[in-house]
C-alpha positions, 0 to 999 in steps of 0.5 A: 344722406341716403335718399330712395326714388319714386315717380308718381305719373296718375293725376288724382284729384280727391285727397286720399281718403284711406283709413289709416291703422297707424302713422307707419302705415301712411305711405309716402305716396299717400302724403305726397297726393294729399299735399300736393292736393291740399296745396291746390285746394287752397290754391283755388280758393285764393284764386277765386277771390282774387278773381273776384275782387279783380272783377267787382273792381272793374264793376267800380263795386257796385252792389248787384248780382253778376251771374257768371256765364257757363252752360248747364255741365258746368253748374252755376256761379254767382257774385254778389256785391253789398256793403257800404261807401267804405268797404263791401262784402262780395259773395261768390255762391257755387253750385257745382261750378266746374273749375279746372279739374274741380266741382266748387260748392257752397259760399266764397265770401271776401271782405274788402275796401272799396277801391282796395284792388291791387293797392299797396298793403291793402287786405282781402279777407276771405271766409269759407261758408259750408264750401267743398271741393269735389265733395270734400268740405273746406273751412277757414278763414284766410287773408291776401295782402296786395305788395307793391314790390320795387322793380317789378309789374306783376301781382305780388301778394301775402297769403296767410291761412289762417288757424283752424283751416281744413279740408275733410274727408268726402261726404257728410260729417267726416273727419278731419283729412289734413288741418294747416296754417300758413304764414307769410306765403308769397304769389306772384302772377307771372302771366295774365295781369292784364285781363282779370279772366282765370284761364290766362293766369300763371301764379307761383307760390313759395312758403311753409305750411304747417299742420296735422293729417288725421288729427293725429300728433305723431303726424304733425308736419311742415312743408317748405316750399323755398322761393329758389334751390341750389343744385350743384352750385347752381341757384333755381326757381324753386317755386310751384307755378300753379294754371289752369292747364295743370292737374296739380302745379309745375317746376318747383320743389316741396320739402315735407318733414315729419317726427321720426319720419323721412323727410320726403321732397318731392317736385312737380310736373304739371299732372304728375309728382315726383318725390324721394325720401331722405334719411339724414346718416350719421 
């Protein structure tokens, strides 16, 4: 294998927004940012429902309006619980909540069962309504499964993003920056089960995503993210852990393929991203 080096050090937070001549001319710095951000774009909105429903669970799901405290900078942010005896609908509206690093617009909706949280098998689904993050529009559908895993205490769940997911260039009516799917994607809470706040939560994903950058068919790609790694005959947590502390995620590795391309790897150091092409030798 002939592999070359790079070490990314600038925390960005807006996906790469440069038009592209070519698929050439998509740098590898450019991929690995927008990756790497696409990745806690949707990182994001699996947290926030999972907040939420954590939250209307310990409200026993009753119907109301549960405005979330913050002073003016930080915008504003509402739950709203309706439904039935069976199963309810929580809305969370944003108005330019700060978040992180992260300014969240427009509208959160889960789907869910009454007393449904953190009960084997039982489902989320989560639908995006005119939601952006820091300006860039996000729409989609995904699905968060609650696993009840042997030997183990910490939240497990399945993340699925479903087709037709993406995330838009900045501003209005742009086009499509990066579209992925999602199957079988594994979270588990490290740290901050027992308190259902954000800001003490320590997530670590592993699965493979799948897409396209730029609506362009010469830039299809699947991105692994392998739950361990062997360096030197020695195994590793190959996980990305995702809190609130960090600009992108933490320890882990991400393997990038695209046709005819480099695969591209590339690790993660709280706000800053490391990565190496790799060219297979014959």
């Amino acid at each position: 294998m002939k592999a070359s080096n790079a070490i990314i050090l600038t925390a960005i937070f807006f996906l790469c927004q440069c038009k592209k001549d070519s698929e050439q001319s998509y740098s590898n710095e450019s991929i690995v940012l927008d990756h790497a951000q696409a990745a806690l774009y949707f990182h994001t909105i699996f947290r926030e429902a999972e907040n939420v429903w954590a939250f209307v669970d310990s409200m026993k799901y009753q119907e109301g309006s549960y405005p979330q405290a913050a002073n003016p900078s930080m915008g504003s942010k509402l739950f709203i619980c309706h439904g039935n005896d069976k199963s309810k609908n929580i809305d969370i509206q944003y108005d330019a909540w700060l978040t992180q690093h992260f300014r969240l617009t427009g509208t959160i909706r889960l789907e869910v069962d009454t007393f449904s949280y953190r009960k084997d098998a039982k489902e989320a689904r989560v639908r995006l309504n005119d939601f952006s993050i820091n300006g860039q529009a996000v729409a989609g559908e995904s699905v968060i499964k609650y696993r009840k895993m042997a030997n183990k205490t910490n939240d497990s769940y399945t993340f699925t993003l479903l087709e037709g997911t993406v995330i838009y260039e900045a501003g209005v009516s742009m086009p499509v920056l990066i579209s992925g799917i999602i199957n079988n994607g594994q979270y588990e809470r490290i740290e901050g089960s027992e308190t259902w706040v954000q800001e003490d939560d320590v997530w670590a994903f592993s699965g493979v995503m799948t897409g396209m950058m730029h609506e362009n068919p010469n830039l299809k790609f699947t991105n692994t993210v392998n739950s361990t790694y062997t360096v030197n005959n020695e195994t590793k947590d190959g996980r990305v852990y995702y809190s609130m502390k960090c600009n992108f995620g933490d320890n882990g590795l991400s393997h990038i393929k695209i046709p005819k391309r480099s695969d591209i790897i590339f690790g993660y150091g709280c706000s800053e991203l490391y990565f190496e092409t790799v060219t297979p030798v014959n």
